[in-house]
C-alpha positions in Angstrom: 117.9 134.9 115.3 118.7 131.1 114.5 119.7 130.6 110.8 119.5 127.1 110.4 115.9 125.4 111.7 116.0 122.2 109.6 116.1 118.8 111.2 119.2 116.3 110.9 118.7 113.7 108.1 116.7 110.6 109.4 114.4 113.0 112.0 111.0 114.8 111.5 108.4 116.5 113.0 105.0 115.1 113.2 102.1 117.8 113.5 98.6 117.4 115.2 97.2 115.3 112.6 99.9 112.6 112.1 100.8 112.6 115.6 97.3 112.2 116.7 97.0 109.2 113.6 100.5 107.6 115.5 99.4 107.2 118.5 95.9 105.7 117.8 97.6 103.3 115.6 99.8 102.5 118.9 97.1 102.4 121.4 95.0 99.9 119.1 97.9 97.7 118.9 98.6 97.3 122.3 95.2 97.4 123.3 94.8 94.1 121.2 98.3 92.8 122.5 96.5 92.9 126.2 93.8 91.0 124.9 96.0 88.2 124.4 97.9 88.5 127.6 100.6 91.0 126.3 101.5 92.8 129.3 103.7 96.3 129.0 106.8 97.3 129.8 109.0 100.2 128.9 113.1 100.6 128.2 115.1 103.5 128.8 115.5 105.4 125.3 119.4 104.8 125.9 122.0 102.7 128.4 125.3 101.4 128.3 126.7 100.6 125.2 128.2 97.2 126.3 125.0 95.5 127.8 122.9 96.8 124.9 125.4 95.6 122.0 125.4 92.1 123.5 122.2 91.4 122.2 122.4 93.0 118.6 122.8 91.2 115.4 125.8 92.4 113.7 123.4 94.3 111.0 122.2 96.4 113.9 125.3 96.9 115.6 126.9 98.9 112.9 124.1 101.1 113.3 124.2 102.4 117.1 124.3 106.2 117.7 126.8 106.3 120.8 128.0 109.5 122.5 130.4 109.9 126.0 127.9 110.7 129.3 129.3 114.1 130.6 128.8 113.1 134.2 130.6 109.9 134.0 133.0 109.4 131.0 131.1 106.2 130.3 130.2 105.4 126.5 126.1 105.4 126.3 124.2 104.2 122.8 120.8 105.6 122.1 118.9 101.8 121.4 118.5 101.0 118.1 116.1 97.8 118.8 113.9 97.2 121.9 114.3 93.7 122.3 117.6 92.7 123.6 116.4 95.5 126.5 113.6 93.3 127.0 115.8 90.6 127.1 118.0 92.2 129.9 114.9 93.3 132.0 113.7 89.5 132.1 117.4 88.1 132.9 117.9 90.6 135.6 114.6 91.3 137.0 112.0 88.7 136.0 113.5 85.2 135.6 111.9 84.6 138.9 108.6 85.2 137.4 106.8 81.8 136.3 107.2 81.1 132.3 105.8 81.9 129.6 106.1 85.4 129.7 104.5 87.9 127.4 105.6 91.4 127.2 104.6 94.3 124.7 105.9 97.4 124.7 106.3 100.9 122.3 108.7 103.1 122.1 111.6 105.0 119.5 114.3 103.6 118.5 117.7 105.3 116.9 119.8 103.9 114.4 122.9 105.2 112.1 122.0 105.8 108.9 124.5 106.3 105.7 123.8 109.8 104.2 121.8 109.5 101.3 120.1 105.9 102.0 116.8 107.7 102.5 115.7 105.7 105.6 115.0 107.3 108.9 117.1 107.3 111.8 114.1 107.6 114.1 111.3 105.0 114.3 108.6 104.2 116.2 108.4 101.2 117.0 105.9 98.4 118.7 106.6 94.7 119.5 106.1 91.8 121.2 107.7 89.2 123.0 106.8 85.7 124.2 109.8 84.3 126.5 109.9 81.0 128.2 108.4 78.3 125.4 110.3 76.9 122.3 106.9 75.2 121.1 105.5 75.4 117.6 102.5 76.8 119.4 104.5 79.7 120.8 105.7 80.6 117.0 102.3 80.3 115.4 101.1 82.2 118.5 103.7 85.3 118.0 102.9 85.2 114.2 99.1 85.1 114.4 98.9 87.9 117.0 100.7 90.0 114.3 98.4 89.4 111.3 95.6 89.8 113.9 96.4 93.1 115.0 97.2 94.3 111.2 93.9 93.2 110.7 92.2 95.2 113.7 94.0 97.9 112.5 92.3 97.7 108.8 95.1 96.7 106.6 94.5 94.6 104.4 95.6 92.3 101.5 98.6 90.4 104.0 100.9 88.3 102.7 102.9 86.1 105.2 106.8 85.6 104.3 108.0 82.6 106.7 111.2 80.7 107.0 113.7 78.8 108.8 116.9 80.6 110.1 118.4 77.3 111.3 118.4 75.9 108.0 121.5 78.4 106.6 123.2 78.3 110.2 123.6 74.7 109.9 124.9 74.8 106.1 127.2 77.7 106.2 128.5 76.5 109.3 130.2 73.8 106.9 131.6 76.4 104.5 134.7 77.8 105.8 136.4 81.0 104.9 134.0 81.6 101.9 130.7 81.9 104.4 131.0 85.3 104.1 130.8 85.7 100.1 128.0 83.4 100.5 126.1 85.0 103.0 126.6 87.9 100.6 125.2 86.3 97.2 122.8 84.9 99.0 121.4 88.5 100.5 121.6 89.6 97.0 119.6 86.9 95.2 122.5 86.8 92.8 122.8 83.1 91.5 125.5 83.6 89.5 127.7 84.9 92.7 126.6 82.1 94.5 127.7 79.5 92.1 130.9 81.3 92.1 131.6 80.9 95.8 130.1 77.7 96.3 132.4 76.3 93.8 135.3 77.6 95.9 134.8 76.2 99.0 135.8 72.5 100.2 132.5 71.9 101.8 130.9 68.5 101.3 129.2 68.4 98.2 125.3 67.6 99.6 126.1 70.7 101.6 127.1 72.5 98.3 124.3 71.5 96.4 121.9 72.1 98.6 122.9 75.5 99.1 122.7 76.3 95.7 119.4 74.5 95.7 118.1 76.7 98.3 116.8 79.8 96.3 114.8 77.6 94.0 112.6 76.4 97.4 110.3 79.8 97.5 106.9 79.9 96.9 103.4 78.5 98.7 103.6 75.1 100.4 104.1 73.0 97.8 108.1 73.9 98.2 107.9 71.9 101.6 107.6 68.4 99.8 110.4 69.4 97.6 112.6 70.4 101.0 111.9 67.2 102.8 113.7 65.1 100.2 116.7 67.2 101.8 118.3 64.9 104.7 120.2 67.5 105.7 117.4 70.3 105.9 114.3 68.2 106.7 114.5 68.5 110.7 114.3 72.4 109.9 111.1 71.4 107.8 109.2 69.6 109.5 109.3 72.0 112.4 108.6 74.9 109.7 105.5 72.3 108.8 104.5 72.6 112.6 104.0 75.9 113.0 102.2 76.5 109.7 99.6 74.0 111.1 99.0 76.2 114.0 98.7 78.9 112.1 96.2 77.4 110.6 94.1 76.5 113.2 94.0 80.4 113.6 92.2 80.7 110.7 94.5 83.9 110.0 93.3 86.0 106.5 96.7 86.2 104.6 98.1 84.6 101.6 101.6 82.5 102.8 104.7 82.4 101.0 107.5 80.5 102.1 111.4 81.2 101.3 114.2 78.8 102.7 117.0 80.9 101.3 116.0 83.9 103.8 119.2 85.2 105.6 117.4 88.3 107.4 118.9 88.5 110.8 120.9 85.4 110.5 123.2 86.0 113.2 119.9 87.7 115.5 117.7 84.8 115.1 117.7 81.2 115.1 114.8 79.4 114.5 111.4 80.2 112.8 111.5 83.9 111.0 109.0 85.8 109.2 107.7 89.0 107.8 104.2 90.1 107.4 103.4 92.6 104.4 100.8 94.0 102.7 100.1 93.8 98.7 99.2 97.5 99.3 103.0 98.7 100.3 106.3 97.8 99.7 107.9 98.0 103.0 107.0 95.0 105.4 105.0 95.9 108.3 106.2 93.3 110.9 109.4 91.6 111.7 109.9 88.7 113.7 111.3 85.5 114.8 112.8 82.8 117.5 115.8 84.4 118.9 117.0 81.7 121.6 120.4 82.6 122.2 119.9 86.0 123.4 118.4 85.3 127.2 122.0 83.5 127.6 123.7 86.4 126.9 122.7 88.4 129.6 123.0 84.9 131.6 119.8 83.7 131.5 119.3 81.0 129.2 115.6 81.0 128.0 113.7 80.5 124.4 112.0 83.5 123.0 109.9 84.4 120.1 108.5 87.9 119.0 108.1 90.8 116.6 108.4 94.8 116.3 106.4 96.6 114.0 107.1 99.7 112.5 104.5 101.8 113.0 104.9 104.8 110.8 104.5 101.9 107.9 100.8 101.8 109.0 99.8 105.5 108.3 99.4 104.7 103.9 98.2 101.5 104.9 95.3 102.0 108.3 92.0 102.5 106.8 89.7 102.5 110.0 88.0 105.2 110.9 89.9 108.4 112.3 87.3 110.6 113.8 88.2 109.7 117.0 90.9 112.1 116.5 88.6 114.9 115.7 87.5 117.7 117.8 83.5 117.1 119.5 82.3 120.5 120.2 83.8 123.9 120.3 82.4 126.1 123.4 81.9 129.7 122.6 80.5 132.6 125.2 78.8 135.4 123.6 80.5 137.7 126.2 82.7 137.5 129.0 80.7 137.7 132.2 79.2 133.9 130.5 83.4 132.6 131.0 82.1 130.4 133.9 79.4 128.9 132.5 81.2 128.1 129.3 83.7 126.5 131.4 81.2 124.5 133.3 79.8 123.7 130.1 83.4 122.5 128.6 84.1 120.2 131.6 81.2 118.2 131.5 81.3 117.7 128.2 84.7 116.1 128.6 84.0 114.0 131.5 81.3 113.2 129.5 83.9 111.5 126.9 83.6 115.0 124.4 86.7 116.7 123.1 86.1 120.3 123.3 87.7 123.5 122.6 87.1 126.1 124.9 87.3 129.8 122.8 86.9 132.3 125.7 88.8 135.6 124.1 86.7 135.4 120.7 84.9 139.4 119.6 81.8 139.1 117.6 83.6 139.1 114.5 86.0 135.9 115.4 83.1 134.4 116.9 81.0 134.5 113.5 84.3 133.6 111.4 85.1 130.6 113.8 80.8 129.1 113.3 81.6 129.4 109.7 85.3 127.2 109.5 83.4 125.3 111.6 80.4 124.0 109.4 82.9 123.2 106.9 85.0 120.5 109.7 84.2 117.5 110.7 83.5 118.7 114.3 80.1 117.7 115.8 79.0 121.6 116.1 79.7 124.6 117.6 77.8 125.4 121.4 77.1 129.3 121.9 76.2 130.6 125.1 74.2 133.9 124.7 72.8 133.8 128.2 73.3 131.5 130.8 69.3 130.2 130.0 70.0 130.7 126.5 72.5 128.0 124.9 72.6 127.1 120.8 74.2 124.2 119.2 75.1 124.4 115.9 75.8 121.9 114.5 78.6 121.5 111.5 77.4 119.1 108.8 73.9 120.3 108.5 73.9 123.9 109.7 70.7 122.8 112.0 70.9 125.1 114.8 69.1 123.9 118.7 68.3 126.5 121.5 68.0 125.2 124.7 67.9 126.6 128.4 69.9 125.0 130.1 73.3 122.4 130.3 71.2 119.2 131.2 68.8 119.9 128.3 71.3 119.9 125.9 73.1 116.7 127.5 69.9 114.8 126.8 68.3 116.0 123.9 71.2 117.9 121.7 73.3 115.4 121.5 
């Protein structure tokens, strides 16, 4: 007998109910990603490490899972982010296609974990990506189409968290050796570090300044006037202005706040970022942004916008309606020589759109216990066939029970 049947830290199982809630969460997703032209494609779970690191942000990159491929010797990494294998796919296989492209896809994704850290390893994830414009149109586009879909989905209460990676790239390009410590302070929030390093380094002093005069520049829209007066920044602005106009026209339902000082992904993305949360939660729901370096790096130069969601963070948050999950009808025979027609019974029902059960090996006692757990589910009712002119549905919430004589009776008037 095995002695050890937990799971490695990061990893779970997901029973009937959650699984079930998972995937309808993914199916409405990318059934409202095809509405917009999102077309599907899927990644291998795991390829060569080299091509796959290529297109990781150095955060991401500490956190592959690699292991040696037995049949080859070659080092293979499970993929801890779908997107630069989107990016791969279009450089090798679709850069012929005509531009824009729009591509969705779902999927897990595998990352390194420290012990302890509490986050999992394993994550299900669903994204999109919009390759081939560099238009405030294609930002606002990428960004709506996620607070849409949250919305579809029932969440509500958004909040929209939107930035500028460019402005950072450009000012701590300037800073030397010290970039580093303040890349670090500025992760942290932590003023007081910042002012530290910033006083170290032999940048110019508009370049200091503003840096330290970044953290202040959070809030709603009224923080843009402020960041114009910047000469250095405003180019980054005004295009941040563009998109938020947009956005507008979208006439998206979510409260906007905008932070300047944002280095998530600074060395992934390099325009536009944002992150779409919910006043209901604490962990953000989507994350995205204009990554237009990473096309070249699998020799294709090309702009590109997009997001990944993860979807597990939707299960507190999705309020819709989750019957569809739940079982129709449960088909019982009273005896066995009735197998047929119960079986008859259970496949039209399910062409018919029904999810049935089928209990042919039930005795009289099971098959009284199983009528009773059923009027306490949320199942439509149970169908007993006595005789094959003889057929009852009983149904669950009320109790009511119908007799008819045959299948097409109960198809029109039973239910």
């Amino acid at each position: 007998m095995i002695n050890r049947l937990s799971l490695p830290q990061g990893v779970k199982d997901y029973t009937p109910e959650k699984a079930e809630e998972l995937r309808r969460i993914e199916e409405g997703l990318l059934e409202e990603f095809g509405r917009w032209g999102y077309r599907k494609i899927i990644t291998p779970l795991f390829e060569y490490l080299e091509p796959l690191s290529v297109g990781l942000g150095d955060e991401l990159k500490s956190k592959v899972m690699k292991f040696v491929d037995p049949s080859t010797g070659d080092v293979v990494a499970l993929r801890p982010d779908i997107t630069p294998q989107v990016g791969r796919i279009v450089a090798t296989q679709m850069k012929d296609h005509t531009a824009p492209l729009r591509l969705c896809y779902n999927g897990r994704v595998v990352r390194f974990e420290e012990k302890g850290s509490g986050k999992e390893r394993e994550i299900f994830q669903v994204g999109c990506e919009l390759v081939g414009l560099s238009t405030p149109e294609a930002d606002a586009e990428i960004i709506a189409l996620g607070v849409k879909s949250l919305g579809k989905s029932g969440i509500k209460n958004l909040v929209l968290d939107i930035g500028h990676t460019g402005i950072l790239r450009n000012l701590l390009s300037k800073t030397g050796e010290l970039r580093e410590s303040i890349e670090e302070a500025l992760k942290k929030k932590d003023q007081e570090a910042l002012s530290r390093a910033i006083g170290k380094t032999h940048a110019p002093k508009n370049i200091k300044d503003t840096i330290l005069k970044l953290p202040e520049l959070f809030g709603g829209r009224h923080i843009l006037s402020e960041a114009k007066k910047i000469t250095s920044i405003r180019k980054y602005v005004h295009e941040l202005e563009s998109v938020l106009s947009v956005i507008d026209d979208y006439q998206s339902e979510c409260e906007i706040n905008i932070d300047l000082a944002e280095i998530r992904g600074f060395n992934y993305y390099t325009g536009v970022t944002f992150e779409i949360v919910s006043r209901d939660i604490m962990a953000p729901l989507v994350r995205g942004g204009r990554y237009d370096e990473l096309m070249g790096k699998y020799g294709y130069d090309s702009p590109a916008t997009g997001f990944a969601i993860d979807v597990e963070t939707l299960l507190s948050t999705s309020k819709k309606d989750r019957e569809g999950n739940q079982i129709h009808f449960v088909v019982i025979p009273k005896k066995s020589s009735l197998r047929r027609e119960a079986i008859r019974l259970a496949e039209w029902l399910r062409s018919s759109g029904f999810k049935v059960v089928l209990d042919l090996n039930l005795d009289a006692r099971q098959r009284e216990l199983r009528i009773k757990e059923n009027r306490a589910s949320n199942f439509y009712g149970v169908i007993l066939l006595e005789t094959p002119r003889k057929i009852k549905l009983i149904e669950s919430r009320r109790g009511a029970c119908k007799e008819f004589s045959n299948l097409e009776e109960l198809l029109k008037g039973g239910i």
